[in-house]
TORNU-373723 format. One record per residue: residue number from 1; x, y, z of N, C-alpha, C in turn. Coordinates in nm, 3 decimals. Example, Ala and Ser with C-alpha at 12.3 -4.5 7.8 and 13.67 -1.06 7.14 Angstrom:
% residues 2
R    k     n_c1     n_c2     n_c3    ca_c1    ca_c2    ca_c3     c_c1     c_c2     c_c3
R    1    1.319   -0.569    0.780    1.230   -0.450    0.780    1.320   -0.330    0.780
R    2    1.285   -0.225    0.708    1.367   -0.106    0.714    1.290    0.003    0.787
***
This chain:
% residues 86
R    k     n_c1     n_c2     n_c3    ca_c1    ca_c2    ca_c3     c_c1     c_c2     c_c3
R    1   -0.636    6.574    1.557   -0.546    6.459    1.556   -0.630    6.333    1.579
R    2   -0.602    6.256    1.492   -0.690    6.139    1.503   -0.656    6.022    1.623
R    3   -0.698    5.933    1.642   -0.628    5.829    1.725   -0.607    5.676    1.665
R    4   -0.476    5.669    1.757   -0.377    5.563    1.633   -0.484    5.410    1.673
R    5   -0.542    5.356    1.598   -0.646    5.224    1.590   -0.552    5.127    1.674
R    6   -0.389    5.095    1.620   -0.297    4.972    1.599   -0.193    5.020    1.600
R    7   -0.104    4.948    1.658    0.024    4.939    1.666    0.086    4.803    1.618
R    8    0.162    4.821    1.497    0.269    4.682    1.462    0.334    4.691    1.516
R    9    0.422    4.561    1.549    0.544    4.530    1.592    0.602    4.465    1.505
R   10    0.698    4.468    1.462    0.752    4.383    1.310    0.636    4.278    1.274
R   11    0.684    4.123    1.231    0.625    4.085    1.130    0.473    3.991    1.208
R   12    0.478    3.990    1.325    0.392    3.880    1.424    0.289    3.957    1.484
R   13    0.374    4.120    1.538    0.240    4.155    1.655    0.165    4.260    1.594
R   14    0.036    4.266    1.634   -0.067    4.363    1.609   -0.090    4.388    1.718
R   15   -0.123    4.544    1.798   -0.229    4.537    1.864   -0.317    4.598    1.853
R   16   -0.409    4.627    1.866   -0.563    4.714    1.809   -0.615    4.765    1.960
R   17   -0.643    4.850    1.954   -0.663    4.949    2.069   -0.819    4.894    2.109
R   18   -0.853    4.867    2.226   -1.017    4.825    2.303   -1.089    4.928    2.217
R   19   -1.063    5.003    2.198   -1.224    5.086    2.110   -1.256    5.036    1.989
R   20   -1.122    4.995    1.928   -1.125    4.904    1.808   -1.238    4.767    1.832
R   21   -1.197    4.720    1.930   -1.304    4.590    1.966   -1.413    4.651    2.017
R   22   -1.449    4.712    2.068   -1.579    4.790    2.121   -1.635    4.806    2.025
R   23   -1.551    4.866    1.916   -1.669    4.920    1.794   -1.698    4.796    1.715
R   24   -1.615    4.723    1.693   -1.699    4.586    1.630   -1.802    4.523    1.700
R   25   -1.796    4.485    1.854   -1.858    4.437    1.881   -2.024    4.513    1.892
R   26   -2.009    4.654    1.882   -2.147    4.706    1.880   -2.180    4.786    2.018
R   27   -2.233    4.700    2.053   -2.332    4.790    2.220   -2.246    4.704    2.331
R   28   -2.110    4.684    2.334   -2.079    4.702    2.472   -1.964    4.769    2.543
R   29   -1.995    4.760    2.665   -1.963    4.889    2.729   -1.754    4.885    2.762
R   30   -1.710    4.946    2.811   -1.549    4.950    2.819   -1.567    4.831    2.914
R   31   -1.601    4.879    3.054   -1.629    4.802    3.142   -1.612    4.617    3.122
R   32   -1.714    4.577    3.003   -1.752    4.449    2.983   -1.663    4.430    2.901
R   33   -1.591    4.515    2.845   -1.542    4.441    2.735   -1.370    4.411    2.779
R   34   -1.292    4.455    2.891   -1.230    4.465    2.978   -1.291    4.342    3.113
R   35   -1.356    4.340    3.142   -1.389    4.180    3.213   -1.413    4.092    3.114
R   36   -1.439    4.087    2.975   -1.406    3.988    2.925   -1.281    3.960    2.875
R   37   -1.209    4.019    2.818   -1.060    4.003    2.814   -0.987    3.918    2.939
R   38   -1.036    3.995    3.042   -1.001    3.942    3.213   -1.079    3.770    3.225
R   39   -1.176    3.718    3.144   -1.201    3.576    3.174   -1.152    3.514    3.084
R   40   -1.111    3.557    2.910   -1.042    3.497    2.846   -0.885    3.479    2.876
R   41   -0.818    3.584    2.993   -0.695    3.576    3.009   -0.674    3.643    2.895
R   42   -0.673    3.736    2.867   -0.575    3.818    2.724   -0.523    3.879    2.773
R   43   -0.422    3.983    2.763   -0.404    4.084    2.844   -0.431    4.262    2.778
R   44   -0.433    4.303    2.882   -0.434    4.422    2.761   -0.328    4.512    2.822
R   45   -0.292    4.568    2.750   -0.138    4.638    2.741   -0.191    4.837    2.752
R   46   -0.173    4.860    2.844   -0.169    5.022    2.839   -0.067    5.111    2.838
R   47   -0.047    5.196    2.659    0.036    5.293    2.641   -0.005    5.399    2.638
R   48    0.042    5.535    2.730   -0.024    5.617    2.777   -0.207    5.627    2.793
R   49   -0.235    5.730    2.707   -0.390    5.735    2.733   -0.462    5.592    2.661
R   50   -0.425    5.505    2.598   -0.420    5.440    2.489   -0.448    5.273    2.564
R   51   -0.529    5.190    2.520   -0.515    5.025    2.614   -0.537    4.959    2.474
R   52   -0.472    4.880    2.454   -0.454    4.782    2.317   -0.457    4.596    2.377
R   53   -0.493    4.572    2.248   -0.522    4.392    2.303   -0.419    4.332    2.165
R   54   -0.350    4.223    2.214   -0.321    4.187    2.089   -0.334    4.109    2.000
R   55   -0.421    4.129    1.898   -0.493    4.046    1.768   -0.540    3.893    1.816
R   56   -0.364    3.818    1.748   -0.341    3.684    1.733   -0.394    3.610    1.888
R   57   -0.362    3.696    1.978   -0.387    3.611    2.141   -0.587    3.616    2.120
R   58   -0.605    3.746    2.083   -0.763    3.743    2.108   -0.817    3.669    2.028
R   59   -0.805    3.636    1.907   -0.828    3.546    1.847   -0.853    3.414    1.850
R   60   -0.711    3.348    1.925   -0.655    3.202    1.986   -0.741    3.172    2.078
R   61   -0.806    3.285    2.147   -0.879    3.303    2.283   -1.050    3.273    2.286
R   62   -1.079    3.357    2.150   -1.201    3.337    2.107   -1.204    3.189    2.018
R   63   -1.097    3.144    1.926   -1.124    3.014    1.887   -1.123    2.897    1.997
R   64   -1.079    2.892    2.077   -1.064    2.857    2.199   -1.232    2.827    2.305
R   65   -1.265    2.939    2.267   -1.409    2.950    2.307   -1.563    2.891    2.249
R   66   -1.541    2.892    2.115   -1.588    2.883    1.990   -1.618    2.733    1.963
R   67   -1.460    2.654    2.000   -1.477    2.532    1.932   -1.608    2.433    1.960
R   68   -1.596    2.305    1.880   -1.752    2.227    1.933   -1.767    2.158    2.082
R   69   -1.806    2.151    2.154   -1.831    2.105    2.222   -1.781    2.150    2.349
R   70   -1.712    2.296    2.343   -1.717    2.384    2.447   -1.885    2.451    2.540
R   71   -1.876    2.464    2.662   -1.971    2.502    2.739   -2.009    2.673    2.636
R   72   -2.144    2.718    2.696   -2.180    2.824    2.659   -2.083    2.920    2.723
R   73   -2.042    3.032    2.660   -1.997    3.159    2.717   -2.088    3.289    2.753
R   74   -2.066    3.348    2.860   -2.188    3.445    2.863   -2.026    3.597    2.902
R   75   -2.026    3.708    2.798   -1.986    3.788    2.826   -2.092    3.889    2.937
R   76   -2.004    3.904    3.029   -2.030    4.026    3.193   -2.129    4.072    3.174
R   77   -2.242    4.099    3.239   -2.313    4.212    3.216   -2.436    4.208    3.146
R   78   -2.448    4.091    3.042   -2.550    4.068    3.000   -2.617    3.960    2.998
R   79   -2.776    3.960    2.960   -2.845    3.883    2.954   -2.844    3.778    2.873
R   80   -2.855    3.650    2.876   -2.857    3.497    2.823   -2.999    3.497    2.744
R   81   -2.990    3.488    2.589   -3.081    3.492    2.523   -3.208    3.413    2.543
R   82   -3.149    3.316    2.585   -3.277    3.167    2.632   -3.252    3.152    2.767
R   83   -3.257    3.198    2.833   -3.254    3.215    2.966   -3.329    3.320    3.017
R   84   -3.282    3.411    2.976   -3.248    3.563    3.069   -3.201    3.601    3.188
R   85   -3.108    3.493    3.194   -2.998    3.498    3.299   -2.913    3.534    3.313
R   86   -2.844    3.617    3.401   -2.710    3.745    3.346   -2.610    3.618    3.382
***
């Protein structure tokens, strides 16, 4: 049995399950990727064995982050490229 990626909600909500974002993002860990959610304020929603984020908020959250003349962001846990400052 495979495991469900997403859950729709009619025509607005997505949510995509944290492994879904884990695996895009590459090498990081549940841990970090769950304290970052926790500094963007997203929430994440847990159905049974299952923790989902939802799309449009993470998105809003990361453009939010992104825009010009916002401070640097450093996700949990890791090292600052020109720095090497966690």
């Amino acid at each position: 049995m495979s495991e469900q990626f997403y859950i729709g909600l009619g025509s607005g909500i997505k949510l995509l399950s944290e492994d879904w974002y884990i695996k895009e993002f590459g090498n990081i860990s549940k841990k970090a990727f769950r304290s970052f959610c926790r500094a963007l304020k997203v929430p994440i929603v847990e159905i049974g064995k299952v923790s989902y984020v939802e799309m449009n908020s993470f998105q809003i959250a990361m453009k939010a982050i992104t825009r010009v003349g916002e401070e640097d962001f450093f996700v949990s846990g890791y090292l600052s490229v020109s720095s090497g400052k966690k």
